[in-house]
C-alpha positions as CSV (number, residue, x, y, z in Angstrom):
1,X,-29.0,-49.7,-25.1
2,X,-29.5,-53.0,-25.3
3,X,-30.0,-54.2,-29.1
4,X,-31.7,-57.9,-28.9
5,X,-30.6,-61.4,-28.4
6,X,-27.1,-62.3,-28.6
7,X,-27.0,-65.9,-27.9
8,X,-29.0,-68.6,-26.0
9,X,-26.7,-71.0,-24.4
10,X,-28.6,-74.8,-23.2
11,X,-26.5,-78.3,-22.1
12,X,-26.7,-81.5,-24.0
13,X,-25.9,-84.9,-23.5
14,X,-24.1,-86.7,-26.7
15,X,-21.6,-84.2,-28.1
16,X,-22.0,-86.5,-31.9
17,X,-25.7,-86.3,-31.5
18,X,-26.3,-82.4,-30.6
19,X,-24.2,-81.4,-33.3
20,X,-25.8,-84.0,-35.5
21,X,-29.2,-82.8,-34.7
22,X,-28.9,-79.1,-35.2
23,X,-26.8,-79.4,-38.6
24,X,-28.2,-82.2,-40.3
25,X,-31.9,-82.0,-38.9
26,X,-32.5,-78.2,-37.8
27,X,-30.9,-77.0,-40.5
28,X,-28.2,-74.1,-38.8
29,X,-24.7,-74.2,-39.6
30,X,-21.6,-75.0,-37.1
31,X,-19.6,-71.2,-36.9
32,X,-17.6,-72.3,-33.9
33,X,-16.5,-75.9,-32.8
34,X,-14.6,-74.4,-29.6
35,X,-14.4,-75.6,-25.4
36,X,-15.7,-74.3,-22.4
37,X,-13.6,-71.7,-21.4
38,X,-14.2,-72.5,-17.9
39,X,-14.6,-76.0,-18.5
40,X,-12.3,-77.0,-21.3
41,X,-13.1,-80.7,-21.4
42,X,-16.1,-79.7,-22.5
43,X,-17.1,-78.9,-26.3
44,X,-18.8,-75.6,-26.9
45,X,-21.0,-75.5,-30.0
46,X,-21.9,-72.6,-31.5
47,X,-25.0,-73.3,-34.1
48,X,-26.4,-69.7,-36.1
49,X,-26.8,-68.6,-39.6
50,X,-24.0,-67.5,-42.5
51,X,-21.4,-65.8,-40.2
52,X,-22.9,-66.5,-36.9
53,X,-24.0,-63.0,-36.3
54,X,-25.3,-62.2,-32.8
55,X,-29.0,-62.9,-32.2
56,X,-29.0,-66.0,-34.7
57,X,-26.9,-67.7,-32.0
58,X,-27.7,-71.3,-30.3
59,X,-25.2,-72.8,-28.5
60,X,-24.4,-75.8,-26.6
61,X,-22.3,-77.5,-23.9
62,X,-22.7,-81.2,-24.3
63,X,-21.5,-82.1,-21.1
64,X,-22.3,-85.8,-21.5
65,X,-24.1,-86.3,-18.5
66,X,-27.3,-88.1,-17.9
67,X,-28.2,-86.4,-14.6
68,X,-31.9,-86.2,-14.7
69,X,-33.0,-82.6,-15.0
70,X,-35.9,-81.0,-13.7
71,X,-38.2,-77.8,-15.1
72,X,-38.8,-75.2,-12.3
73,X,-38.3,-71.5,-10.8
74,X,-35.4,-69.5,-11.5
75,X,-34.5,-70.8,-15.4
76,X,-35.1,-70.8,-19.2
77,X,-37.8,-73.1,-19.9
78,X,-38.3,-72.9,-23.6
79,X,-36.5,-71.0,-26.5
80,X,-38.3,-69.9,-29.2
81,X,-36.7,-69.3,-32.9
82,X,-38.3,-67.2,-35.7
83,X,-37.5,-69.3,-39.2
84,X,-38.5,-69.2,-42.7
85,X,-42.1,-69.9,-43.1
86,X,-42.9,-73.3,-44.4
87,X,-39.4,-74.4,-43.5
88,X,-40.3,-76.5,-40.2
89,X,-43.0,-77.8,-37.9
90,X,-43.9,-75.7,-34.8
91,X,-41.4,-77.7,-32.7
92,X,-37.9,-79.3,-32.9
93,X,-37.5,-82.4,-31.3
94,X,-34.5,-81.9,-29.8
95,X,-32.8,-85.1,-28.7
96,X,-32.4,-84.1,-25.2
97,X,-35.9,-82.7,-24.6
98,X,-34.7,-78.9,-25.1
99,X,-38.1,-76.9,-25.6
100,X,-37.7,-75.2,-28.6
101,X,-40.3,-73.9,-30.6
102,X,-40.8,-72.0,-34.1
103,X,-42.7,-69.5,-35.5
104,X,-42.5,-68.2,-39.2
105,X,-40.8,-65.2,-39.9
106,X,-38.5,-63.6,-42.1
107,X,-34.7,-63.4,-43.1
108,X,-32.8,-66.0,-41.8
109,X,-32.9,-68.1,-38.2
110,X,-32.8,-65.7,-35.3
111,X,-34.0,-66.0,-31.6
112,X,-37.7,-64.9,-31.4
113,X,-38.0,-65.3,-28.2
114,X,-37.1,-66.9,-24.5
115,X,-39.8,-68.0,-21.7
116,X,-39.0,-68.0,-17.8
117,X,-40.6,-69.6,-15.5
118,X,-40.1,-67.2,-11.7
119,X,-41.8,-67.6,-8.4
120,X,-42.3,-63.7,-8.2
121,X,-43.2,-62.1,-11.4
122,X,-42.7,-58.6,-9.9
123,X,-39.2,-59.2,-8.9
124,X,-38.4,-60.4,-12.9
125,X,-40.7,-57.7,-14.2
126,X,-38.1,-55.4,-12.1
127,X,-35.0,-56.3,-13.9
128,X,-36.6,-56.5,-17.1
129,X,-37.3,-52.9,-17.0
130,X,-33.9,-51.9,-15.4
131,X,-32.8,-53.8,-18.4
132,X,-35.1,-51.8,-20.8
133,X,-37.5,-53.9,-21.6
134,X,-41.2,-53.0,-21.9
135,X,-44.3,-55.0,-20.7
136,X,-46.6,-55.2,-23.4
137,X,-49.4,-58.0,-22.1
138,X,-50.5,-61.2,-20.3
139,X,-51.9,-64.1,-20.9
140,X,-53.3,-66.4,-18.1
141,X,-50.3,-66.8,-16.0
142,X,-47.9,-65.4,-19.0
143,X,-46.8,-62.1,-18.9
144,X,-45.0,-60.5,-22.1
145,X,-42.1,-58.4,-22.4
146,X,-40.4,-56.6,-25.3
147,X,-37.5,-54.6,-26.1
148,X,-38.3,-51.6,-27.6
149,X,-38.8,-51.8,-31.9
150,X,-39.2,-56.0,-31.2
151,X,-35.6,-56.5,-31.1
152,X,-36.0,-59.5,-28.1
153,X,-39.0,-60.5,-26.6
154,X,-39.3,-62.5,-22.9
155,X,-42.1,-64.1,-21.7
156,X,-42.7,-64.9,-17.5
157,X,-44.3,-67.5,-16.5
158,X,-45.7,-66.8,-12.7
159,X,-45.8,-70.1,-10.9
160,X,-45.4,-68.8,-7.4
161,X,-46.0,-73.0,-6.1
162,X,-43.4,-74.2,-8.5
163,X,-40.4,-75.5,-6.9
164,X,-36.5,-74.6,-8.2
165,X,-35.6,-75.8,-11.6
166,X,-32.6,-78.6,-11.3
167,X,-29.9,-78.5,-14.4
168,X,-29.3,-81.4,-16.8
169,X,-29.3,-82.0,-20.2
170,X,-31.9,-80.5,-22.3
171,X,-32.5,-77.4,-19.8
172,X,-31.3,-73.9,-20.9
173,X,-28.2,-72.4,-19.2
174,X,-28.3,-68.9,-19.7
175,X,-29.7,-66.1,-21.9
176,X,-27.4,-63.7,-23.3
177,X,-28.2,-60.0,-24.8
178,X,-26.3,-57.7,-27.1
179,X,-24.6,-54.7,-26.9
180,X,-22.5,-52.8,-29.5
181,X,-19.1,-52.5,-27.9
182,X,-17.0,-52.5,-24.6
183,X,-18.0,-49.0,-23.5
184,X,-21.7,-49.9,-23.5
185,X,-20.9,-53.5,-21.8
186,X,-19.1,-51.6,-19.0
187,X,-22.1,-48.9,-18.4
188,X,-24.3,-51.8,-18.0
189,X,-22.3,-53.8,-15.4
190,X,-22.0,-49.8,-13.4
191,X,-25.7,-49.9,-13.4
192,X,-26.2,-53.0,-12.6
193,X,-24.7,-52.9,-9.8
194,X,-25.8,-50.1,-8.8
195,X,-29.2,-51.4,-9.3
196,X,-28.3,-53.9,-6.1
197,X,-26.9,-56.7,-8.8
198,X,-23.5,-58.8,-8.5
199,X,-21.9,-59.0,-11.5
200,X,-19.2,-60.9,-13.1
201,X,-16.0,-59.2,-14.0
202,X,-15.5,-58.9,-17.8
203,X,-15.1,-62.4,-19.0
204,X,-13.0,-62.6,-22.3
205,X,-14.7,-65.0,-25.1
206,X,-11.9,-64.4,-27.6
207,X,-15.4,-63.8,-30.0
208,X,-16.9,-61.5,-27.7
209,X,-16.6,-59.9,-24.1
210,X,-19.3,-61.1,-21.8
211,X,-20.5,-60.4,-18.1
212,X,-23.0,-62.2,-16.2
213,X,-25.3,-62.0,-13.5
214,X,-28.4,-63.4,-11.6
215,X,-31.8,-62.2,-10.5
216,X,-32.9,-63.1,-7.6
217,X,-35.5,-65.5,-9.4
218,X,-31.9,-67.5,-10.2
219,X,-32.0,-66.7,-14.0
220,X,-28.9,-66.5,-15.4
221,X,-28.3,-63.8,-17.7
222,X,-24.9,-62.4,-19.7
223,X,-24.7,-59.3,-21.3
224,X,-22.2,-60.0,-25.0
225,X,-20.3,-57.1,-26.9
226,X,-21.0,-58.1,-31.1
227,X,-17.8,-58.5,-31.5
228,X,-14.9,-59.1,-33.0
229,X,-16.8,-62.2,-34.2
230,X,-16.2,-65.7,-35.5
231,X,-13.5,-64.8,-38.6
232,X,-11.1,-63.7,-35.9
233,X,-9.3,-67.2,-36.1
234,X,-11.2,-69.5,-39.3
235,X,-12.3,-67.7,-42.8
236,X,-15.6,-67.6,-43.9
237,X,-16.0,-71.1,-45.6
238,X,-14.4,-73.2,-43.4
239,X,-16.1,-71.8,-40.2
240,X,-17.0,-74.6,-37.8
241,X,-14.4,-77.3,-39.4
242,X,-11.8,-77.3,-36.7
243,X,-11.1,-77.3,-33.3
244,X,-10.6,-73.7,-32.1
245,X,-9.1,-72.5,-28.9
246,X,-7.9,-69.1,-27.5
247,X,-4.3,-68.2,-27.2
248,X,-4.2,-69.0,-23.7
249,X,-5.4,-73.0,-24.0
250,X,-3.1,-73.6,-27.0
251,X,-0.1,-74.6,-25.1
252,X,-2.7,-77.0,-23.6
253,X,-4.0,-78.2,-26.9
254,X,-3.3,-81.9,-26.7
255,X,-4.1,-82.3,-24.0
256,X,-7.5,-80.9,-24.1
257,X,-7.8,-83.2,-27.7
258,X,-7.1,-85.9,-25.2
259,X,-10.1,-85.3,-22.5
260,X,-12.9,-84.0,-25.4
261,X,-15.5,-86.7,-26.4
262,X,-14.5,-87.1,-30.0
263,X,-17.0,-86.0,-33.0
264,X,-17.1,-85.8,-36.8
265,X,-18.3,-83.0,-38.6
266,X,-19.8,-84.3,-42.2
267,X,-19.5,-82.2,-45.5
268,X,-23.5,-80.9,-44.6
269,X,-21.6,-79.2,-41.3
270,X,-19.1,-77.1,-43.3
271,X,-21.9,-75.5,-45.6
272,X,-23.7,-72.1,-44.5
């Protein structure tokens, strides 16, 4: 069974000014300052609350280009977060353009909610339910689909004209859902596959295990285990301080250092 949101990955432009933005002005804390794994001149930001535990998750790869994206089929078109009431407006300017919206809720910052936008709302509404997920109503051109108990919500947007969405910074790169552990990640990929789906091979994330796969719509979507989590290589208080990398890219270290696009993370960074 599939227990919510894990994470919600997006690209940005200016590595200093994401992390600048989502510390300093949105309020969540740095749990991981980390690379790519498939990029590694790449930073990979991981923005949540306290411990970074799955479903509070934003994360970034400020991949410094400029390239001029463009909103369409077959992608993540807006993310919304459920916060604290009072504690923001209904929208985040995000410095990029990312559409991210709020609602008030309770606890701390989690991912309320993610909108597609698909050319065929039958083929998503398909894979939704293969992926257990119920639809519960429509609006206009929206239609709405929950996990059962609330746990993650989707919404479709059917725009059968629209033409395919283009990637830059400020769009949403992939959506990622939870699952308790590597036995429950594994019966997932068997049935997706079986369901007609390729699928990644297990991808270690040194934080979690991950697999991926498309829709035909071109959605990307990746399927995380909960853990081991963030303490697995930094202690509670000084999450988010340093550069960390997996066993396999320290021997590589410097000159990964070398290639990054250097940032400063302030005092406000460090705190949860």
């Amino acid at each position: 069974m599939l227990l919510g949101f894990h994470h919600v990955t997006a690209l940005a432009g200016d590595a200093q000014r994401n992390l600048d933005f989502y510390t300093q002005v949105a309020g969540l804390r740095l749990v991981k300052r980390t690379v790519n794994f498939d990029d590694p001149t790449t930073h990979h930001f991981y923005f949540g609350a306290g411990l970074g535990a799955p479903g509070t998750l934003l994360t970034f790869f400020p991949w410094g280009f400029h390239r001029t994206p463009r909103r369409g089929a077959g992608q993540a078109v807006s993310i919304t977060l459920s916060v604290p009431s009072g504690a923001f407006a209904p929208k985040l300017d995000d410095p990029d353009g990312l559409d991210i919206r709020l609602v008030a809720g309770e606890g701390p910052v989690r991912l309320h909610s993610v909108t597609l936008c698909e050319n065929d709302l039958e083929a998503t509404a398909g894979l939704l339910t293969t992926l257990g997920f119920l639809r519960t109503g429509q609006d206009g051109n929206r239609s709405h689909f929950e996990l059962p108990g609330g746990s993650a919500r989707i919404d479709v947007l059917h725009e059968p004209e629209a033409g395919h969405g283009k990637m830059g910074a400020g769009m949403i790169h992939h959506v990622a859902l939870r699952v308790a552990n590597e036995v429950e990640q594994r019966d997932w990929r068997d049935k997706l596959i079986a369901s007609g789906l390729r699928v990644s091979p297990v991808k270690d994330r040194l934080y979690f295990h991950s697999i991926y796969f498309r829709h035909p719509g071109g959605t990307l979507f990746e399927i995380a285990t909960d853990g081991p989590g963030f303490l697995i290589d930094e202690p509670e208080d000084s999450l988010g301080t340093a550069l960390c990398l997996p066993p396999w890219l320290e021997p590589v270290r410097e000159s990964i250092e070398a290639r990054l696009a250097p940032v400063s993370t302030p005092q406000a960074v460090m705190k949860p």
